[in-house]
NUDO-759782 format. One record per residue (C-alpha): residue in one letter; residue number from 0; x, y, z. Coordinates in Angstrom, 3 decimals, padded with zeros to 6 digits. Layout:
N
R residu num        u        v        w
R      A NUM        X        Y        Z
...
END
This chain:
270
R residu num        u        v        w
R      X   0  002.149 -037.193  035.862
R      X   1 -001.153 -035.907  035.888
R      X   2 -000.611 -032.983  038.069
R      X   3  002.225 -031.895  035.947
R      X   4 -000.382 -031.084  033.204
R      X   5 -000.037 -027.557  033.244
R      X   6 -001.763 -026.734  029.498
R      X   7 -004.494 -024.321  029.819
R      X   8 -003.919 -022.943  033.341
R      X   9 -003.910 -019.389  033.997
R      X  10 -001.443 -017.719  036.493
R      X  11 -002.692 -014.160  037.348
R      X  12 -000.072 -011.433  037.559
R      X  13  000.822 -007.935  037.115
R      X  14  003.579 -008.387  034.921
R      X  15  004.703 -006.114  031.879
R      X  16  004.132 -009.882  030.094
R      X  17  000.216 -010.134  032.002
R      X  18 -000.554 -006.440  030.433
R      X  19  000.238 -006.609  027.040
R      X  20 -002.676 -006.814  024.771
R      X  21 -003.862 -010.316  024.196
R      X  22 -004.297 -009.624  020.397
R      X  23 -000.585 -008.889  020.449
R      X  24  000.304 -011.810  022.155
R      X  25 -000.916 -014.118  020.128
R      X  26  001.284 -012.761  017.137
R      X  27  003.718 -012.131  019.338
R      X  28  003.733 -016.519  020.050
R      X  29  003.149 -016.899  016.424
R      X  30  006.501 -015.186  015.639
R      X  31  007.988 -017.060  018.130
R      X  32  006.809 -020.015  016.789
R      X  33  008.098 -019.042  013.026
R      X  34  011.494 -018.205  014.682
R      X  35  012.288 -021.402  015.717
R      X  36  011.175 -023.284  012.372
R      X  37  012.765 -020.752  010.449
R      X  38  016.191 -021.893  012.668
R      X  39  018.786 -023.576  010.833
R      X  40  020.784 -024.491  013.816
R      X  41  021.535 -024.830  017.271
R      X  42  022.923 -021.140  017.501
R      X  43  019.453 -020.179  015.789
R      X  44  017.643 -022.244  018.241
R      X  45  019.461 -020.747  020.877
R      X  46  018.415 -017.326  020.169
R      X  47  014.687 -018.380  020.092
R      X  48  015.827 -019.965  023.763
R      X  49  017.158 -016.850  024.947
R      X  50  013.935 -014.949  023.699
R      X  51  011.264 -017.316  025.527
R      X  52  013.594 -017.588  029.099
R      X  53  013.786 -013.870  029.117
R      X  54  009.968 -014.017  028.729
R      X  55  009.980 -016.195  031.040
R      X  56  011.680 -014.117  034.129
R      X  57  009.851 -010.957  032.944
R      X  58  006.002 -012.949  033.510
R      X  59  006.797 -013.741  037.129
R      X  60  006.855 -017.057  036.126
R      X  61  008.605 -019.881  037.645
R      X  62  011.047 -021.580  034.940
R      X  63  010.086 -024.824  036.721
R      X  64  006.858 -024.243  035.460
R      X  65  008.488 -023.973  031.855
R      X  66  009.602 -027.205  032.796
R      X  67  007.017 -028.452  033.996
R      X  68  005.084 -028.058  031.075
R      X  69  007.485 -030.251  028.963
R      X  70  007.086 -033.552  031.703
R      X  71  003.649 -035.087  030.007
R      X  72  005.028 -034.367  026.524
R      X  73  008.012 -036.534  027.256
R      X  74  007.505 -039.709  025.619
R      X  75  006.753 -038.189  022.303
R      X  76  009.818 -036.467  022.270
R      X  77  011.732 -039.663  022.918
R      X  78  009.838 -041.014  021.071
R      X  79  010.692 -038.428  017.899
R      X  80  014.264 -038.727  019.106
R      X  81  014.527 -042.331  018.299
R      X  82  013.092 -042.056  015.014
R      X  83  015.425 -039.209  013.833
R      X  84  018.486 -041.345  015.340
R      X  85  017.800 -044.684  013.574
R      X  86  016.301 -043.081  010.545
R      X  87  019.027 -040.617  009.276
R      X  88  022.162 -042.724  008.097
R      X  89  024.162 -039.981  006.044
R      X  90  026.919 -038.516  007.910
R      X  91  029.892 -040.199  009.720
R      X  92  029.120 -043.418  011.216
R      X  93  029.249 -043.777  014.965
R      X  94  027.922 -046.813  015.527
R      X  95  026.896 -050.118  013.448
R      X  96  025.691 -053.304  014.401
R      X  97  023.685 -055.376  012.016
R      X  98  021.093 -053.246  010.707
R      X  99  021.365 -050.731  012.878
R      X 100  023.504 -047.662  012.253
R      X 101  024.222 -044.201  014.412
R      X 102  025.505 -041.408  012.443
R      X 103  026.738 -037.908  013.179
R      X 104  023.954 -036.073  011.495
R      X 105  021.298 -038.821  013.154
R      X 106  022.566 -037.575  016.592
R      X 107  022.423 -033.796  015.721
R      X 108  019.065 -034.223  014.231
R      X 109  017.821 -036.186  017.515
R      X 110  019.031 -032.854  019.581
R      X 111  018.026 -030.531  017.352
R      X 112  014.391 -032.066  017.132
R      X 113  014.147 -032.402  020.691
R      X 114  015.148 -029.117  021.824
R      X 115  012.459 -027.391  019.296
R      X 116  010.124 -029.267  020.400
R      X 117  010.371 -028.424  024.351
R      X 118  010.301 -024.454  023.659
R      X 119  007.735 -024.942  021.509
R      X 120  005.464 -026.445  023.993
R      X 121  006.795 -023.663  026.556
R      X 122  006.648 -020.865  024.181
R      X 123  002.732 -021.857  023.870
R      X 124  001.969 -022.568  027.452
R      X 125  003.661 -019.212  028.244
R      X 126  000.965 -017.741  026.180
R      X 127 -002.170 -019.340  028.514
R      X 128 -000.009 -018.978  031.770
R      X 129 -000.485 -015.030  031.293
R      X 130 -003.963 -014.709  029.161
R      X 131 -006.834 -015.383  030.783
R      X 132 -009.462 -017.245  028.834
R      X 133 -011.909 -014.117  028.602
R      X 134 -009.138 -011.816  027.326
R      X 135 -007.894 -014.909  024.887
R      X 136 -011.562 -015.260  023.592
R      X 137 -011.953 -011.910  022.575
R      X 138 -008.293 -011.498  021.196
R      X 139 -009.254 -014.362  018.965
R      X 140 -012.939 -013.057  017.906
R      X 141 -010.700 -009.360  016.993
R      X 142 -008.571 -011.324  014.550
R      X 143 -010.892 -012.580  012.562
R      X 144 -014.024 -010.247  013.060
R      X 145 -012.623 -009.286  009.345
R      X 146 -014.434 -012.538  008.232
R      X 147 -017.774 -011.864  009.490
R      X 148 -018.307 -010.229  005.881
R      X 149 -018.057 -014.076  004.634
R      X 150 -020.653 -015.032  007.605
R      X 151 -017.387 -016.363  009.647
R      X 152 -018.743 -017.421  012.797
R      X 153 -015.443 -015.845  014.683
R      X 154 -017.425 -015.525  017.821
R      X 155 -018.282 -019.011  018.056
R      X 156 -015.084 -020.627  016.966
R      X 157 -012.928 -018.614  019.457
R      X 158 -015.510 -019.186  022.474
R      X 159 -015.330 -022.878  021.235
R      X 160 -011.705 -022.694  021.355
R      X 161 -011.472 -020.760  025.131
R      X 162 -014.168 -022.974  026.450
R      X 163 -011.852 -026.168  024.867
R      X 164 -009.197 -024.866  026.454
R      X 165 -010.400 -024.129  029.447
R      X 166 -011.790 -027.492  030.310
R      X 167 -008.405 -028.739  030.346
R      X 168 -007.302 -028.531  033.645
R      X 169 -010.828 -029.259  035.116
R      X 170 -010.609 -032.417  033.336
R      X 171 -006.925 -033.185  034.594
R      X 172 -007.993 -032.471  038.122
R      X 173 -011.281 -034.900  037.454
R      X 174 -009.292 -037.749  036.061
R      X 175 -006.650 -037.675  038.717
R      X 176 -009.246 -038.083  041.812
R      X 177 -010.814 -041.004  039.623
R      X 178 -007.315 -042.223  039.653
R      X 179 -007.146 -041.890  043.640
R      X 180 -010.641 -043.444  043.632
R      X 181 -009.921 -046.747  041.828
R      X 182 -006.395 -046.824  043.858
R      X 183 -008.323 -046.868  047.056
R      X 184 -010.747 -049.520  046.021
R      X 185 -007.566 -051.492  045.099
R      X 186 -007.208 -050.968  041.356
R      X 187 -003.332 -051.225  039.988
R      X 188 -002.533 -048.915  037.691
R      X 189  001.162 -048.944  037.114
R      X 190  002.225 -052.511  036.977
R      X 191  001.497 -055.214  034.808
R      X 192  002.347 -055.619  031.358
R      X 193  000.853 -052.877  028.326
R      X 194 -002.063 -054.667  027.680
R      X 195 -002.880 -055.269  031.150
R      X 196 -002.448 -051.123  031.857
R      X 197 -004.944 -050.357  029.080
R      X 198 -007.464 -052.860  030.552
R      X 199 -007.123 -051.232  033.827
R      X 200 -007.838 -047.813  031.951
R      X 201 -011.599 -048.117  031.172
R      X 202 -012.720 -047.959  034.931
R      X 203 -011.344 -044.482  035.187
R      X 204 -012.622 -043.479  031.005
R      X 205 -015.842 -044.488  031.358
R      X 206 -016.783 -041.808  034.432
R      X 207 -014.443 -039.482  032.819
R      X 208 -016.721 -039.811  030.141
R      X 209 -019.974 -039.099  031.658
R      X 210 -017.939 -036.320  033.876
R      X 211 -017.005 -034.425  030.662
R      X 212 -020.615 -034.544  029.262
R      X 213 -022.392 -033.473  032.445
R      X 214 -020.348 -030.496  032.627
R      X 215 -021.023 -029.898  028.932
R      X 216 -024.392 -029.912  029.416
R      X 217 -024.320 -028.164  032.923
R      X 218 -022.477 -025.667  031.031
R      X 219 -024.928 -025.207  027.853
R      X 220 -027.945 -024.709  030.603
R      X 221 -026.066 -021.975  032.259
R      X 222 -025.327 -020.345  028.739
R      X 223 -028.965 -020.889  027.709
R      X 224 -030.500 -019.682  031.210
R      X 225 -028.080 -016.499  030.674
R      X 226 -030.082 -015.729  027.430
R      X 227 -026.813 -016.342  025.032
R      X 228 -027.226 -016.534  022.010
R      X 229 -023.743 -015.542  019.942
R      X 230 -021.752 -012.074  019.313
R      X 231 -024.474 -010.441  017.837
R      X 232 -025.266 -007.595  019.766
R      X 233 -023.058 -008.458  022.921
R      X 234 -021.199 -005.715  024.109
R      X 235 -017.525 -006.137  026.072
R      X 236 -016.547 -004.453  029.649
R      X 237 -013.215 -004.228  028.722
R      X 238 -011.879 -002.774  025.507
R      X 239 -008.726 -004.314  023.932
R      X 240 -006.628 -001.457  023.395
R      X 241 -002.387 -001.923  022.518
R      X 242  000.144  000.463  024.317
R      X 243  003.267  001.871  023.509
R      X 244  004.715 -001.528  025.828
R      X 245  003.117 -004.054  022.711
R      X 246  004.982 -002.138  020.564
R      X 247  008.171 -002.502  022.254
R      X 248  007.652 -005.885  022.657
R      X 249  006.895 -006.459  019.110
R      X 250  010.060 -004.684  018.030
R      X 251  012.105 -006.858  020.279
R      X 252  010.262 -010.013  019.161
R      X 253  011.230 -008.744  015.629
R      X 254  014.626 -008.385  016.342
R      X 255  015.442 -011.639  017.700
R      X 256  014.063 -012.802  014.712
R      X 257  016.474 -011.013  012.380
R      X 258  018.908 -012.230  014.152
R      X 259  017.993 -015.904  013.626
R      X 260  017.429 -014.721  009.344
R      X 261  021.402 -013.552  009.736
R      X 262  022.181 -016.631  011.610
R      X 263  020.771 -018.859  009.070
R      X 264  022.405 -016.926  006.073
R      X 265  026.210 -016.622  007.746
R      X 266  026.186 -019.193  010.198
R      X 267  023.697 -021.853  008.835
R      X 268  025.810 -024.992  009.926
R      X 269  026.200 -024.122  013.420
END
């Protein structure tokens, strides 16, 4: 399960997807993201599906990888599933036993839920599979340079956010050879009841722990030994400049999202 923690990663390419300007990206995922709230129903939902597969095969990446993505995120989807199946009792009945009743519109919600939530998750990680952190750091700092007349410290909150992100996967790959350290001393991980599991948890939190802060600090001496201190004055190698591709891609983002608005207003209970 841990290895199949793909949040954060970066997958280098030379895709149409890898060259697009990371500014446009990120409202290109935020569209994306609108599209399939603003869906209605499953044919909506299924446009927004279409959308982030084609995306998908134009990146170079593997769908399993869109898959992938979804595996740690599975018990809170079950886990949302359930809720909207027991929860929701208008609609034709299905099932009933004592207090516990399955309706039409429980079920639909259940699917409906479920299936949002996966693309969400894999319209987002498509967004760090093909942005490196650099270019997602300054993308961020672009947007909201705007604010700097407020004092916005948009430098610092979007190197905060890269560095955040980036840490991710070092951390995965830290707590899973903790994980194969306490197996080979004999620790049991995956039997035994709940409680029992959560005790056998702190041997591998605690040096996770002290991992995560030594790197934090290894990382602020580096910064500090580099002579950072902030955006002010720092200059960037690369220049984030949009082609004519961004705007293509924004025009087809927009369109599949006009087609979910016509959706919802002809075809809202499908």
């Amino acid at each position: 399960m841990i290895k199949d923690i793909t949040i954060g990663q970066y997958f280098p390419g030379k895709s149409v997807l890898h060259r697009l300007d990371p500014r446009m990206k990120l409202l290109l995922t935020l569209l994306y993201l609108v599209m399939l709230f603003c869906a209605k129903g499953f044919l909506g939902l299924a446009v927004g599906i279409v959308y982030l597969v084609g995306a998908f095969l134009i990146s170079g990446i593997p769908i399993k990888m869109m898959l992938k993505s979804v595996k740690p995120i599975l018990p809170i989807i079950i886990f949302t599933g359930i809720l909207n199946l027991f929860f929701i009792n208008t609609g034709e009945v299905l099932f009933s036993w004592t207090f516990i009743r399955i309706t039409n519109d429980g079920v639909r919600t259940m699917l409906f839920m479920a299936i949002r939530i996966i693309f969400l998750i894999c319209g987002t990680s498509l967004l760090t599979y093909t942005t490196s952190p650099l270019a997602l750091t300054d993308a961020i700092e672009r947007i909201f340079s705007p604010l700097k007349v407020i004092h916005f410290p948009a430098h610092e909150i979007a190197m905060m956010m890269t560095i955040a992100l980036r840490f991710i996967p070092t951390l995965i790959e830290e707590t899973d050879k903790i994980m194969s350290a306490q197996k080979a001393r004999g620790a049991d991980l995956e039997t035994g009841s709940v409680l029992k599991r959560a005790k056998a948890l702190v041997p591998i939190l605690i040096p996770l722990f002290v991992s995560a802060f030594r790197r934090a600090d290894e990382l602020a001496l580096a910064m500090e030994c580099r002579c950072y201190h902030g955006g002010d004055g720092r200059t960037r190698m690369k220049q984030l400049k949009t082609s004519p591709m961004d705007y293509i891609a924004l025009a087809v983002t927009v369109m599949f999202f006009v087609c979910v608005i016509i959706l919802n207003i002809f075809l809202p209970a499908l």
